[in-house]
C-alpha positions as CSV (number, residue, x, y, z in Angstrom):
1,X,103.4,116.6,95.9
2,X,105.5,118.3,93.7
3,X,108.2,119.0,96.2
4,X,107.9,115.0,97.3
5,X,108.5,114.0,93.2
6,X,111.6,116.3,93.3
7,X,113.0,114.6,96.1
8,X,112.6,111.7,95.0
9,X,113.8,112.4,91.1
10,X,117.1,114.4,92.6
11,X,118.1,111.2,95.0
12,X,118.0,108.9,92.4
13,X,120.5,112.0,90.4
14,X,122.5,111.3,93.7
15,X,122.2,114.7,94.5
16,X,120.6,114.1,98.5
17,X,121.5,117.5,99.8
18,X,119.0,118.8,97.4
19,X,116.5,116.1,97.4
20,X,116.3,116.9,101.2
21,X,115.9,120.3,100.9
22,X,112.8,119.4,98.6
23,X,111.4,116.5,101.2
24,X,111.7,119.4,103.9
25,X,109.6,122.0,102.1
26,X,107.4,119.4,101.5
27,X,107.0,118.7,105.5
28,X,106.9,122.7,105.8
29,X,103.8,122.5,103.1
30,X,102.0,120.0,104.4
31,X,102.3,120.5,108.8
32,X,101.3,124.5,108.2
33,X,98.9,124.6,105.8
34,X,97.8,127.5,106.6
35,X,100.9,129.5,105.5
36,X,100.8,127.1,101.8
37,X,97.3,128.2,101.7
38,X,98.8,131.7,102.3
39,X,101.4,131.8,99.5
40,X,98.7,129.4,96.9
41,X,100.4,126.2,96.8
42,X,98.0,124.6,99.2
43,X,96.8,121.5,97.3
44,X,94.0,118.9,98.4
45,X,97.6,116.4,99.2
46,X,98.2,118.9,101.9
47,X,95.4,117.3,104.2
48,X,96.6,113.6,103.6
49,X,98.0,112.2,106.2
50,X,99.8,109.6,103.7
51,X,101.5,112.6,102.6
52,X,103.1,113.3,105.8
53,X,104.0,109.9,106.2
54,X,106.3,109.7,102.8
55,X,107.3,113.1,103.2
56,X,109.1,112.1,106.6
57,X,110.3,108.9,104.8
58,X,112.0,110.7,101.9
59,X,113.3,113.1,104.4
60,X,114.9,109.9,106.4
61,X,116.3,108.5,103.1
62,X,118.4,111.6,102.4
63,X,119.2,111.8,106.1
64,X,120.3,107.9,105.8
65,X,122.2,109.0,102.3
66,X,124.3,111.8,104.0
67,X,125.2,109.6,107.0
68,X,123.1,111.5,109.5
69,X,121.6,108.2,111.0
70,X,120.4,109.8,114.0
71,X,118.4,112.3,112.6
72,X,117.0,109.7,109.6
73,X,116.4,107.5,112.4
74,X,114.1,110.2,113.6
75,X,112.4,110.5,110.6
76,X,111.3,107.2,109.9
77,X,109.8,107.1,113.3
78,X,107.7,110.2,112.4
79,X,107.0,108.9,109.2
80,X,105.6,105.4,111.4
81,X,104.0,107.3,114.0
82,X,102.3,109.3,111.0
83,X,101.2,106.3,109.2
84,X,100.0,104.4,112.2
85,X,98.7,107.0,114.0
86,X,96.4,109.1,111.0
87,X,95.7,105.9,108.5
């Protein structure tokens, strides 16, 4: 959650490149748990599915911010997939 509220305070700063680099350590945390769990940052966020979900949404934002539309296109589909697919 932490990294997710980072992204999310640095994009509204304007400062995307960063903000995704937080939204994708976030979607490194949550899909392996098992290496989070290894370095103690696993939290009880890490099995929510609605996690994932916004986590592939912010990632899409600062895709969509830094003109990569393909690849934010991408994310919002895993971030629909997610939520229809685990809630």
């Amino acid at each position: 959650a932490t990294h997710l509220n980072a992204c999310a305070v640095l994009s509204q700063m304007k400062r995307h490149q960063t903000a995704l680099e937080h939204a994708m350590q976030a979607l490194n945390i949550l899909r392996h748990p098992s290496k989070a769990q290894k370095a103690k940052t696993r939290s009880p966020a890490s099995n929510d599915p609605s996690m994932l979900a916004v986590a592939w949404h912010n990632a899409g934002v600062q895709y969509e911010f830094l003109n990569n539309y393909p690849t934010a296109c991408e994310c919002y589909l895993k971030a629909l997939n997610t939520a229809v697919g685990d809630l």
